[in-house]
C-alpha positions in Angstrom: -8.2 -18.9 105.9 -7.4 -16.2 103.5 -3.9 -14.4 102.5 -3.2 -11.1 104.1 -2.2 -10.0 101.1 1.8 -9.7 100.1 4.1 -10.0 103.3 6.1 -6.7 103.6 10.1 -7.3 102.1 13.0 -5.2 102.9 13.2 -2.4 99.8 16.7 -1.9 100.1 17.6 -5.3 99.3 18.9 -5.5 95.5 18.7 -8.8 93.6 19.7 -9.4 89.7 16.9 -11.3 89.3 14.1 -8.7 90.1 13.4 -9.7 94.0 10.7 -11.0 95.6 7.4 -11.2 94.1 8.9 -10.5 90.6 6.9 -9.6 87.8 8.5 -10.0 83.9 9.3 -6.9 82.1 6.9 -6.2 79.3 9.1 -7.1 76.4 10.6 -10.1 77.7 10.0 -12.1 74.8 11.4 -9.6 72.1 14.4 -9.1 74.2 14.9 -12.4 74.5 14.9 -12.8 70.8 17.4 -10.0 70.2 20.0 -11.8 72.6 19.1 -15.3 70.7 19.9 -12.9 67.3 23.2 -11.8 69.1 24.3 -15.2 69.9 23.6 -16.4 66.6 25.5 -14.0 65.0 28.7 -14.3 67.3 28.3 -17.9 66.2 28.3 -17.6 63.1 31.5 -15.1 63.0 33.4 -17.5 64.8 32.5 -20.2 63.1 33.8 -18.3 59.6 36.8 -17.2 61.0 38.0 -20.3 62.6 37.0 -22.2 59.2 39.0 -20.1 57.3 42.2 -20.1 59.5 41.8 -23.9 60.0 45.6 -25.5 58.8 46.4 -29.2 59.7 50.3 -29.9 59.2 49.9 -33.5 59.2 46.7 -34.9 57.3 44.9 -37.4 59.5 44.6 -40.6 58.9 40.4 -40.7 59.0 38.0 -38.0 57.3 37.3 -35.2 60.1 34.0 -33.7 59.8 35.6 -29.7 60.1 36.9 -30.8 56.9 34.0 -30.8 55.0 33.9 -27.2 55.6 37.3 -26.0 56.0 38.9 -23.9 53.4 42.3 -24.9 53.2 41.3 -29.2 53.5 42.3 -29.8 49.8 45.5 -28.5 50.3 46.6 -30.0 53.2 45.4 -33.7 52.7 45.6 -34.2 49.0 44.1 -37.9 49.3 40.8 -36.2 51.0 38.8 -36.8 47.7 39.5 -41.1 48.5 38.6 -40.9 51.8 35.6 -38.9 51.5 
């Protein structure tokens, strides 16, 4: 009634995700936390840049929420302050 043990798998056989019978590397949880750090900080760069760079040529005719935090949204739409 009992397991033989682990069947026998082809060695050659290369899979990204570690194979059969796959057993987590020993730092998983740090390295996952230095590629959730990463991301973060991508984020954030993007986020800066394209806040700064943000330009609208014709103000709209509703408050947008990037304008809360958009550098140039005073200049573009004068009457933001009123519909704010």
């Amino acid at each position: 009634m009992g397991g033989d043990g682990k069947m026998p798998y082809p060695k050659w056989v290369y899979s990204p995700t570690g194979g059969w019978y796959n057993h987590y590397p020993k730092n998983w949880k740090r390295n996952t936390w230095f590629l959730v750090a990463g991301y973060a900080v991508a984020f954030m760069c993007t986020f800066t840049l394209s806040a700064s760079l943000e330009r609208r040529p014709c103000p709209p005719r509703k408050p947008i929420p990037s304008q809360r935090w958009c550098k140039h949204a005073h200049e573009d739409d004068p009457s933001l302050r009123y519909k704010m």
